[in-house]
C-alpha positions, 0 to 999 in steps of 0.5 A: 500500500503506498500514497498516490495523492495528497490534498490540502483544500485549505489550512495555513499556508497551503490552500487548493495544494493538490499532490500527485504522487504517481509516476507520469504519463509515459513512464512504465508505471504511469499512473501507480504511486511513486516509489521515492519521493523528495521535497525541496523548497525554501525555508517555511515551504511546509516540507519538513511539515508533510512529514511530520503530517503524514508520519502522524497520520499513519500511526493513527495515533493522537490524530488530534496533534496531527492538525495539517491532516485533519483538513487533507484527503489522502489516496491510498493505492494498494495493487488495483484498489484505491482508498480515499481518507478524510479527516474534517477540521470543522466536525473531527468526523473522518471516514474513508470511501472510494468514488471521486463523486463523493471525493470531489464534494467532500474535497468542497466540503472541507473548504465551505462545508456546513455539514456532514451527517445522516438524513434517513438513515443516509449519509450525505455531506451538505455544502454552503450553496446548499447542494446535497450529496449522499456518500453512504453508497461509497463507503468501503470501509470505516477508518479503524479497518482501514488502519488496521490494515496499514498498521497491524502488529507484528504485521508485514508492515512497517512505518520509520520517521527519521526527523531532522536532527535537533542541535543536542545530541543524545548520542553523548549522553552514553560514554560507552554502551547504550544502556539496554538489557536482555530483558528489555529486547525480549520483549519484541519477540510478543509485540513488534512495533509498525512504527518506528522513530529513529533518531539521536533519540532511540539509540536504545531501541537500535541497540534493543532490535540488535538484541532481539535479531540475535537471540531471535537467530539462536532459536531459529538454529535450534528449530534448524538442528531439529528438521529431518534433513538434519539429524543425519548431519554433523554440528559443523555442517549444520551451522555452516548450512544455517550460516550460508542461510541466516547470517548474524545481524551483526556479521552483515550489519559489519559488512554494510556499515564498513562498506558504506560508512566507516571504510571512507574514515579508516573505521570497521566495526569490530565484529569478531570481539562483540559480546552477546548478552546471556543473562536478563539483565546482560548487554551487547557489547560491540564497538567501532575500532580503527582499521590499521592499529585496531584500537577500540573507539568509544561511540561518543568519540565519533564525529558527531557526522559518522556517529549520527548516520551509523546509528541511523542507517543501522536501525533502519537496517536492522528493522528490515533485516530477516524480515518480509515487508510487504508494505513500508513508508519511509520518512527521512527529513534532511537526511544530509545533516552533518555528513561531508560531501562525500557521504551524500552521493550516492545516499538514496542508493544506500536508502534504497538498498536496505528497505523492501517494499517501501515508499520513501519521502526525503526532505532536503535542501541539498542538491545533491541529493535531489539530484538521485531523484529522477525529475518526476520524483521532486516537487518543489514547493514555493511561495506563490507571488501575492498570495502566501500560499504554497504551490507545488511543481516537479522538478526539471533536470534530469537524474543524475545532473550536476548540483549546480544545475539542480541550484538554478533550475529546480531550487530557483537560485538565481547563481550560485557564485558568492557576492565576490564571485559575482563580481569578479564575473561582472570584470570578466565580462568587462575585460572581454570586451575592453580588451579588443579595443585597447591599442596601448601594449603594456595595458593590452597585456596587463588586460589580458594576465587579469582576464586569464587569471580570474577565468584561471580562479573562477573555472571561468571559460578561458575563451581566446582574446586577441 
């Protein structure tokens, strides 16, 4: 199941803001709802305020916070079948339905709407002109039926919100180990959550699935010795057949973090020595060393950068890890905070390589990012003039384009030189025309050393001038 389209009739700075989350015409899936998504737009726009919406809609959970979404219509897709979700900021009255007759006047009815209720036993939704529409026809199911599908426990299904970091930083408060007991992970064997945060402040419920998934493998081996086809094996060919089948969350969350991360700055995760708890009240024990001199490295050692996306790509790793998702939303806001340059450009591939069936919203104001999305993934919100209402468009360069290109088009920079670049392009362009109508020699030369070296400085075109 994933989102196909987003409506905000009218609320705060969004007003008549329609959101097609499909692929366009033409495309292969023209028409299905888009497996990634990235918002861009300046500061206020609303994109970090999407996210945080949706990440509240979907829990279902003190829906009554979730203010944005009470005055929105949301289609849902799943395969062939379309569901539409509505919540009223007037009545608090919500309903989910599918037929775009009963979808458009409930559309009006959240901008103008007198009243939603039942005559004769009839639903129906009265507008301020008047006009009467019944919709009890179209009602396909009631919202907790519909929620229940999204979100049901140790489902197939799983919903993660990733928020833009906060300027203190939790991962210091811990100076070696985050605190989290056997005990304590024991308990996702009964009840696995859909909703998931990850941030600087849920490093103990990383550390807690880190756990589980490694006493969940220890029963799972057992399980393993018992089958038929076992008990004519030795133990070394057992666990080497159960190995090649189910490695160690902590095998292949070395693997990944030492690939992606911790190679670029020296780094690997020490998985020969870590420690799996045994008692109820034991912990992991598992650090970061250095590569060359194998020294153990202290988590809150670690810049702040590598600490942060470590501990961020690792949980949402280990909450894909073993498991069938049939259905997933991803929600990562400014996933570039803290990270140098080198880290982000190929930062949706690493996304998209640990999560399954899932439908990713990223927030950015970075253009490299945005560049991993194709065109018809970005939508750029803005300031429409005169009015203060956001409008919405996608993006225009290609997937892949250089960042500058990205700045100009799609993010709407005018240039992306500095007020001191901008002037030495003024003088550059200047010289280019002084030059040709110098007669004096020394002055020609002079003209022509500045003009080479502010095109040398700049990466300026060096075009010939004679």
């Amino acid at each position: 199941m994933k989102i196909s389209r987003l409506i905000i009739p009218d609320f705060q700075q969004f007003k008549d803001f329609d959101l097609d989350l499909t692929y366009p015409e033409g495309h292969e899936k023209a028409g299905e709802p888009l497996d990634k998504v990235c918002f861009i737009g300046g500061n206020g726009t609303g994109k970090s305020t999407l996210l945080q919406s949706l990440n509240h809609f979907l829990r279902n959970e003190e829906r009554s916070s979730s203010l944005l979404l009470k005055s929105a219509i949301i289609k849902f897709t799943n395969n062939d079948e379309s569901y539409f979700w509505i919540q009223s900021l007037q009545t608090g009255f919500s309903e989910s339905f599918e037929n775009n007759n009963a979808f458009e006047a409930t559309k009006e009815y959240l901008k103008t709407g007198v009243e939603w209720g039942y005559r004769d036993g009839v639903r129906f939704i009265r507008l301020s002109n008047n006009s009467v529409y019944p919709v009890s026809d179209f009602i396909v199911n009631d919202t907790d039926e519909l929620f229940k599908e999204i979100s049901r426990y140790n489902s197939k299904n799983v919903l993660i919100y990733s928020p833009a970091e906060a300027s203190l930083n939790s991962y210091l408060s811990f100076s070696l180990l985050p605190k989290v007991t056997l005990d304590e992970s024991l308990s996702l064997f009964n009840n696995f959550p859909f909703f998931n945060l990850v941030s600087n402040d849920t490093i103990n419920d990383f550390w807690k699935l880190l756990i589980y998934h490694l006493k969940k493998r220890e029963n799972d081996f057992r399980e393993f010795e018992e089958q038929p086809d076992n008990q004519v094996k030795t133990v070394k060919e057992v666990r080497e057949l159960f190995e090649k089948k189910k490695p160690s969350i902590l095998k292949s969350l070395a693997k990944f973090w030492d690939d992606k991360i911790l190679a670029k700055v020296g780094l690997e995760f020490d998985y020969e020595n870590a420690r799996n708890p045994v008692q109820l009240n034991d912990n992991l024990i598992a650090f970061i060393r250095l590569k060359d001199s194998k020294m153990a490295i202290n988590y809150h050692q670690l810049s702040t950068g590598i600490r942060n996306f470590i501990f961020k790509l690792g949980h949402i790793y280990a909450l894909y890890f073993n498991r069938n998702i049939e259905s997933g939303f991803l929600l990562v806001d400014e996933p570039e905070n803290s990270l140098f340059p080198d880290f982000l450009y190929d930062l949706v591939d690493v996304y998209t390589s640990i999560t399954k069936n899932t439908q990713i919203f990223m927030a950015t104001h970075n253009p490299i990012i945005a560049a991993q999305f194709q065109p018809y993934e970005r939508f750029i919100l803005e300031f429409e003039e005169g009015t203060g209402h956001v409008k919405v468009r996608r993006g225009t360069t290609p997937v892949g384009d250089d960042p500058n290109d990205i700045l100009i088009k799609d993010f709407g920079i005018r240039s992306i030189l500095g007020r001191e670049g901008v002037a030495k392009w003024e003088r550059y362009i200047e010289l280019k025309t002084l030059i040709p109508l110098e007669h004096d020699p020394a002055n020609k030369n002079s003209m022509i050393e500045e003009f080479m070296q502010i095109g040398s400085d700049y990466n300026f075109a060096a075009d010939a001038v004679s």
